[in-house]
N, C-alpha and C positions, 0 to 999 in steps of 0.2 A: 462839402466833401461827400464823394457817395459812398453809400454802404458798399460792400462788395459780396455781390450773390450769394447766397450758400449752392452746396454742391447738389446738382438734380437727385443723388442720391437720398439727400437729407431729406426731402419731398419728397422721395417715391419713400421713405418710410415711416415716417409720421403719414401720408395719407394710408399705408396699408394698416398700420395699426388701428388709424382711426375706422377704416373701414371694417377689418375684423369686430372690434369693438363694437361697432351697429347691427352688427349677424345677429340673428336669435339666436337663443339661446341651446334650441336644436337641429340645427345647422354647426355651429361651435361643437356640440353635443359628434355632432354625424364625422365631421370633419377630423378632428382627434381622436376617434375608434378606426374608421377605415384609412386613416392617412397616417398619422403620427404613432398612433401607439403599434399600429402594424410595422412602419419602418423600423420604429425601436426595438422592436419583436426582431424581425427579422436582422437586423444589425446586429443580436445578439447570439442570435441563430449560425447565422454565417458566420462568427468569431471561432464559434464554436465548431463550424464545420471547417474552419481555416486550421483547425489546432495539432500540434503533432500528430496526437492521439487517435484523431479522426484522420490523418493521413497515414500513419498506419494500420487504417483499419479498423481499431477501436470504438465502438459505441459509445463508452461511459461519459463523452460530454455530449451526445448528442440526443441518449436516448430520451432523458425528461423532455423534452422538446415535444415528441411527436403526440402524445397525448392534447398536449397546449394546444399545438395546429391544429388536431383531428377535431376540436371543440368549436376551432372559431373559422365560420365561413369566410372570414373576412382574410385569416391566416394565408388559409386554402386556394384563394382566388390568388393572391399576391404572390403563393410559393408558384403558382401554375406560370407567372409571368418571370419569374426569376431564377427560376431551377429548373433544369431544360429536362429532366428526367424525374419530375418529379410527377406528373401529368399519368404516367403509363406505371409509376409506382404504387400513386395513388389509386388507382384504375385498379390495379391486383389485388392490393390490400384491402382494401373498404370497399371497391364495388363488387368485385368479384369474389371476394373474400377468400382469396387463393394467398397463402404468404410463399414466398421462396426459399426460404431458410427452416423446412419442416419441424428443426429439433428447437429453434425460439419461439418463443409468442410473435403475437400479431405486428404488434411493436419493436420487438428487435429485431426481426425482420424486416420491418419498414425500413429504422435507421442503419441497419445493416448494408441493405439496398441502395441507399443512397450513398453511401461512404462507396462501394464498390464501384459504383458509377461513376462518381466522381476521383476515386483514386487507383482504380486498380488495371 
């Protein structure tokens, strides 16, 4: 009697594990900073920018945020791919060091900035 195939699935993922699993260690290392812990960053970002609070306008779930981004280049690069106004925000605040919102800091004016763009 014959065995009956496993599903091409079951092979493409035991071969990926096993191949992850033979990465160095900084490769693994590289892969997890700019790929996954950015997404998870930003998946938690975006929840935050989905949230009533921040549709009406509200900063307070989004302001700790902008400090985290301003820190990691890797943040920075991924918000420029994913948030369509965030490019010319960024560009105000930290290059030119001009914020829009003269009566907050640098940062609530950042997050300020983006909530308007995106909601208002």
């Amino acid at each position: 009697m014959m065995r009956p195939t496993p599903p091409l699935q079951c092979f493409k993922k035991k071969s990926l594990e096993s191949n992850i699993e033979k990465l160095p260690e900084e490769l693994k290392k590289y892969i997890y900073k700019e790929y996954i812990e950015t997404q998870l960053f930003y998946d938690k970002f975006n929840e935050a920018l989905n949230s009533k609070e921040s549709r009406y306008l509200n900063i307070v779930n989004i302001h700790h945020f902008i400090p985290l981004i301003l820190a990691k280049p890797e943040y920075i690069k991924y918000l420029l791919l994913k948030l369509y106004c965030f490019r010319w925000i960024y560009n105000d605040h930290k290059i030119i060091k001009k914020k829009t919102f003269i009566l907050m800091n640098n940062g609530e004016s950042f997050a300020q900035c983006i909530l308007m763009h995106l909601y208002h």
